[in-house]
BALOBA-1460 file (C-alpha; in Angstrom, 3 decimals):
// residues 157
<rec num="1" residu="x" x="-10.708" y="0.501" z="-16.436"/>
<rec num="2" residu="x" x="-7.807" y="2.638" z="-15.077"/>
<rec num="3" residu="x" x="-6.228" y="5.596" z="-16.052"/>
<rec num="4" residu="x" x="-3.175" y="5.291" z="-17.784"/>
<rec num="5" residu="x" x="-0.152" y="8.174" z="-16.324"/>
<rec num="6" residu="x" x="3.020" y="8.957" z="-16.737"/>
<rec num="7" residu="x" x="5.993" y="9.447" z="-14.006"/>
<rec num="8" residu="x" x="4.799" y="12.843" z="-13.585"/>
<rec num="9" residu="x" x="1.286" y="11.108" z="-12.438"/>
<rec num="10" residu="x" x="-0.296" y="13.032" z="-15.200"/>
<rec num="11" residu="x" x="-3.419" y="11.111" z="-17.165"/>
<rec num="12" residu="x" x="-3.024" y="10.218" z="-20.197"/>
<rec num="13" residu="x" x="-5.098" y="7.571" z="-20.688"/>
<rec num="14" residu="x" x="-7.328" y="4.916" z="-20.025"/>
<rec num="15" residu="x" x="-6.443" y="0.467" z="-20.074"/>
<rec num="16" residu="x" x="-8.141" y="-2.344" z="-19.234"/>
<rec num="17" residu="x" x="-6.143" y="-4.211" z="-15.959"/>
<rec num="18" residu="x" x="-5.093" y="-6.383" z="-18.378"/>
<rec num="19" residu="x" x="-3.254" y="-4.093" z="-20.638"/>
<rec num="20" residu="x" x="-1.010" y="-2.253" z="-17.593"/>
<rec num="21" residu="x" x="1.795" y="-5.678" z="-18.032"/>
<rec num="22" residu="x" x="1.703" y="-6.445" z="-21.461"/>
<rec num="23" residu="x" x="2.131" y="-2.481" z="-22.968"/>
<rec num="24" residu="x" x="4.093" y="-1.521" z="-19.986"/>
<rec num="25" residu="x" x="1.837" y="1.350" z="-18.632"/>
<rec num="26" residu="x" x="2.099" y="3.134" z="-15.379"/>
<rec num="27" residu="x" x="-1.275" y="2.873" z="-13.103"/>
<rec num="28" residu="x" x="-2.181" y="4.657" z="-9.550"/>
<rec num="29" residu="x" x="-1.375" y="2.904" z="-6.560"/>
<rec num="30" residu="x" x="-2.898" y="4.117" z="-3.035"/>
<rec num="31" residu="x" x="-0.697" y="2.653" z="-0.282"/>
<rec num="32" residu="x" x="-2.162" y="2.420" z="3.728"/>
<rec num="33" residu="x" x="0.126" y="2.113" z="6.344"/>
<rec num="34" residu="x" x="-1.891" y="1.888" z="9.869"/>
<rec num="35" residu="x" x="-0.297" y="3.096" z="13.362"/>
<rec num="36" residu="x" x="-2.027" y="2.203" z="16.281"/>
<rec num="37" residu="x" x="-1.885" y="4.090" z="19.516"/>
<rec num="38" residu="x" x="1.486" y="2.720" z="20.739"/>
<rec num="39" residu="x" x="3.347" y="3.988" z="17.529"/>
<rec num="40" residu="x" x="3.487" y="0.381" z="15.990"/>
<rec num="41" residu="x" x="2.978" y="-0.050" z="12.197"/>
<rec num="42" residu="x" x="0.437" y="-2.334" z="10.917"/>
<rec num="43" residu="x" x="1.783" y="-4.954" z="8.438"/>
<rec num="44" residu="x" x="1.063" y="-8.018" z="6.656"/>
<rec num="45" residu="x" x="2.686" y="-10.739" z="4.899"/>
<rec num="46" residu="x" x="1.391" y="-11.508" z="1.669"/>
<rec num="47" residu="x" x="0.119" y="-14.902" z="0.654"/>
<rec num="48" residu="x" x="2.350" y="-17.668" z="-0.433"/>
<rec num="49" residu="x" x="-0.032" y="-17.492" z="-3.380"/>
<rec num="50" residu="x" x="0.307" y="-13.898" z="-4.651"/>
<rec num="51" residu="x" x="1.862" y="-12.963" z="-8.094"/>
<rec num="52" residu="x" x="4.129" y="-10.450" z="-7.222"/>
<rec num="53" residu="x" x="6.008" y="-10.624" z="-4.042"/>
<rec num="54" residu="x" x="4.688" y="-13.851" z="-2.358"/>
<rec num="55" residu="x" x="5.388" y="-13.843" z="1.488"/>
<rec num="56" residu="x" x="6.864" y="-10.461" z="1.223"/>
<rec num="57" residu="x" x="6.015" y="-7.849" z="4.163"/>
<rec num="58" residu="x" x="3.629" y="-4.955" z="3.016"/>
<rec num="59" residu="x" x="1.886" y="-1.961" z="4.596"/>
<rec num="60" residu="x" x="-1.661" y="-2.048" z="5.950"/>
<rec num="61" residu="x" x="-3.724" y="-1.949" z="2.969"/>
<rec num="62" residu="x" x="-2.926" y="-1.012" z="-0.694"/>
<rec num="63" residu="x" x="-4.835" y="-0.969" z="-4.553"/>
<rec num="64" residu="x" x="-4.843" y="0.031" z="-7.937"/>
<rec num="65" residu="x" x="-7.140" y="2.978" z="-8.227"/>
<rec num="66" residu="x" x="-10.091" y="2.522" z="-10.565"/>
<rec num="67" residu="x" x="-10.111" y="5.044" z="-13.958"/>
<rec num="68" residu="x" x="-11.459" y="8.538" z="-12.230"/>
<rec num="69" residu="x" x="-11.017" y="7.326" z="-8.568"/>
<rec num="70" residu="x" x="-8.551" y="9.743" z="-6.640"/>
<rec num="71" residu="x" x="-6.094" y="8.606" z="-4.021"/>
<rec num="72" residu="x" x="-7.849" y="9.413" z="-1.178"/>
<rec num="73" residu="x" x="-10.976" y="7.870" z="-2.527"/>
<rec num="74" residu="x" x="-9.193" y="4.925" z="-3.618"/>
<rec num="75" residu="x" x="-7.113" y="4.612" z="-0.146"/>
<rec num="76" residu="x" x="-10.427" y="4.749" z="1.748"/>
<rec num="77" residu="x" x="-11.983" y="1.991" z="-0.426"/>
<rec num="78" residu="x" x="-8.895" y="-0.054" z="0.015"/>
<rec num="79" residu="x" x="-9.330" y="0.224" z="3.493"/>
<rec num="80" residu="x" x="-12.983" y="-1.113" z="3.869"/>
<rec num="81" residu="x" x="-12.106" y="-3.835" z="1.415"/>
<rec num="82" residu="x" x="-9.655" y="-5.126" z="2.654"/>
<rec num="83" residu="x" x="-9.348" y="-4.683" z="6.688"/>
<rec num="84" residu="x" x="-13.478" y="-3.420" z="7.482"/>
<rec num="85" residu="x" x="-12.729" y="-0.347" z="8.504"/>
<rec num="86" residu="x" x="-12.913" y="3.314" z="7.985"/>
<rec num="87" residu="x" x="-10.231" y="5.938" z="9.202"/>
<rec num="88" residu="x" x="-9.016" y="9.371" z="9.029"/>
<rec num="89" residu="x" x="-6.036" y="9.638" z="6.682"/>
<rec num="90" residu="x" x="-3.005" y="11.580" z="6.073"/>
<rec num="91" residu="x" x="-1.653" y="12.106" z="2.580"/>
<rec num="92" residu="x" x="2.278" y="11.730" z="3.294"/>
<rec num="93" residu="x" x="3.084" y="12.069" z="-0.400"/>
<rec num="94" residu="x" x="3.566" y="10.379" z="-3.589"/>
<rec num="95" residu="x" x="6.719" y="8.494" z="-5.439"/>
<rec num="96" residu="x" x="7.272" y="6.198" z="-8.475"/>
<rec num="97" residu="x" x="8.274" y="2.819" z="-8.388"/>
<rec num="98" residu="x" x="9.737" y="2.288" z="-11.826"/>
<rec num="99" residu="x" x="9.889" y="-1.575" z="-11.354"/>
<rec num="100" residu="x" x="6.521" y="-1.929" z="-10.825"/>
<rec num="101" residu="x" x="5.161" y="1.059" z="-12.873"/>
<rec num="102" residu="x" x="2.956" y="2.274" z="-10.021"/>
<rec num="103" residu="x" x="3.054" y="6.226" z="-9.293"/>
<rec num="104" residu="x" x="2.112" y="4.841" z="-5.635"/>
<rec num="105" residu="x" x="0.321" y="7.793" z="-2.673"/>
<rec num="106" residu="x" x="1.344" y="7.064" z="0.370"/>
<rec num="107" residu="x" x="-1.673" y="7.399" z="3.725"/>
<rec num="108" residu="x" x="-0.935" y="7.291" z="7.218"/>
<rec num="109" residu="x" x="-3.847" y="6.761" z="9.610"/>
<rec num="110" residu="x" x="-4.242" y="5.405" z="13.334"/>
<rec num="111" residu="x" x="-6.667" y="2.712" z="14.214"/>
<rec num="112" residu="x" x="-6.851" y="0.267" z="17.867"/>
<rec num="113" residu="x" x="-9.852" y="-1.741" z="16.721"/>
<rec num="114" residu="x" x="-10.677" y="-5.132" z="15.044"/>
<rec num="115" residu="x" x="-10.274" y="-6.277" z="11.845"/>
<rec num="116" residu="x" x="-11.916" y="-8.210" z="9.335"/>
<rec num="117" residu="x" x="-8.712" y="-9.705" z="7.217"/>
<rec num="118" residu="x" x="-9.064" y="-11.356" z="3.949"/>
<rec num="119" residu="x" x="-7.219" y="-14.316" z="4.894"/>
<rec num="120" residu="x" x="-7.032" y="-15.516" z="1.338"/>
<rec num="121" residu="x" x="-4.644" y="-12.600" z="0.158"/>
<rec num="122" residu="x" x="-2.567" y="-12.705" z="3.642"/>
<rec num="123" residu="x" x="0.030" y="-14.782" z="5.440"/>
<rec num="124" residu="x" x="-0.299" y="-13.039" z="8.603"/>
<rec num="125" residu="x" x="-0.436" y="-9.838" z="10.452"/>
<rec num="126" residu="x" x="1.669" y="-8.317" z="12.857"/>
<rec num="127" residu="x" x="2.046" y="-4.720" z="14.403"/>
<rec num="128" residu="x" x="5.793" y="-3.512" z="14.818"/>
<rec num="129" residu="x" x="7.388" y="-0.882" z="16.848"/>
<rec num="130" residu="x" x="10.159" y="1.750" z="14.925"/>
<rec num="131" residu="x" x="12.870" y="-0.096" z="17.363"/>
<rec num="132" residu="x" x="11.673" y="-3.934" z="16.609"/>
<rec num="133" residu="x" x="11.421" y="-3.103" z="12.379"/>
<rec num="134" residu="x" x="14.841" y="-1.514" z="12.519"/>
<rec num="135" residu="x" x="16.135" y="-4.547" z="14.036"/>
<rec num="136" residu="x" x="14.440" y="-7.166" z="12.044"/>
<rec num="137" residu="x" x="14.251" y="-5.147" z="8.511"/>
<rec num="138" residu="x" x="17.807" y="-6.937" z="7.219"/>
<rec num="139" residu="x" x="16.044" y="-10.028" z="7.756"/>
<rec num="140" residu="x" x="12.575" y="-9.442" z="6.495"/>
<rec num="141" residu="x" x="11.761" y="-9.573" z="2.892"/>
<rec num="142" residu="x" x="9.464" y="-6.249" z="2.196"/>
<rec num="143" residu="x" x="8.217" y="-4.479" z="-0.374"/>
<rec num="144" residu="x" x="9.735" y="-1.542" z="-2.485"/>
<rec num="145" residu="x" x="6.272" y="0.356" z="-1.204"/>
<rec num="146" residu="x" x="7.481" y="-0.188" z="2.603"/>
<rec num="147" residu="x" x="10.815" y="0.585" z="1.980"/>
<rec num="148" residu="x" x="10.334" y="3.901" z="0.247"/>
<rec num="149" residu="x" x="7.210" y="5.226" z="2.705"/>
<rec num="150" residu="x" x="9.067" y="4.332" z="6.007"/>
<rec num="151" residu="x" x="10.839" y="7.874" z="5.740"/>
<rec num="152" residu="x" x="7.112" y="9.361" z="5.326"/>
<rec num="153" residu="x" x="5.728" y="7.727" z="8.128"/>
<rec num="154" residu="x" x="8.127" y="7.521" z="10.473"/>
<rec num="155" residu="x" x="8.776" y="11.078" z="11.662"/>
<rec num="156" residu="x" x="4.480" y="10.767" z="12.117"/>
<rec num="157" residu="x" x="4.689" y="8.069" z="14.158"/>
């Protein structure tokens, strides 16, 4: 289950996953973007296999949080799930994506270590500088979520 909110991220609810798409209800998002020490952003490219946004670039790590499950908590489970690994985090902020109908929270965190990548959910993997996104961003397909945290996580950086 998840709770159900509205754009003011207020609960009013709980849904089964499978409800979210077919009654058009808003869910929690927690969204990781990882710098290492250099100041280079952590991203992957989705699978060629995913529903939504196949082969798009997205941040670090990112999950619908479970009914109960704050963003924090739900960032930090993300986290282990998907890369192995536990961080410190910053909570940058919060914003709605209306086409997806995700109130998505945005983490910044800073990590030089290994890995463990679920290959089956991921294209590739590749750390970008500020300069070297700027420059290839008009060419890249990315997601809404990178788009609107850049201006979070930037000025960190």
């Amino acid at each position: 289950m998840r709770d159900v909110v509205n754009e003011q991220d207020e609960i009013i609810g709980r849904a089964a996953k499978e409800e979210f798409g077919t009654q058009n209800l808003i869910c929690r998002v927690a969204f990781i973007m990882l710098a290492n020490s250099r100041g280079e952003l952590l991203l992957h490219q989705r699978s060629s296999n995913k529903k939504a946004y196949p082969l798009y670039w997205s941040g670090s790590a990112a999950g619908h949080l479970v009914s109960g499950e704050g963003y924090e908590e739900g960032a930090r489970r993300e986290l282990k799930e998907e890369l192995g690994i536990e961080v410190s985090l910053e909570f940058l902020g919060k914003f709605y994506s209306a086409p997806d109908r995700e109130m998505v929270g945005v983490f910044l965190g800073f990590y030089d270590g290994p890995l463990k990548i679920e290959w089956h959910e991921v294209e590739r993997v590749e750390h970008f500088s500020p300069a070297d996104l700027e420059k290839r961003r008009p060419t890249m397909q990315i997601t809404s979520f990178v788009e609107r945290s850049l201006p979070m996580v930037l000025p960190r950086l």
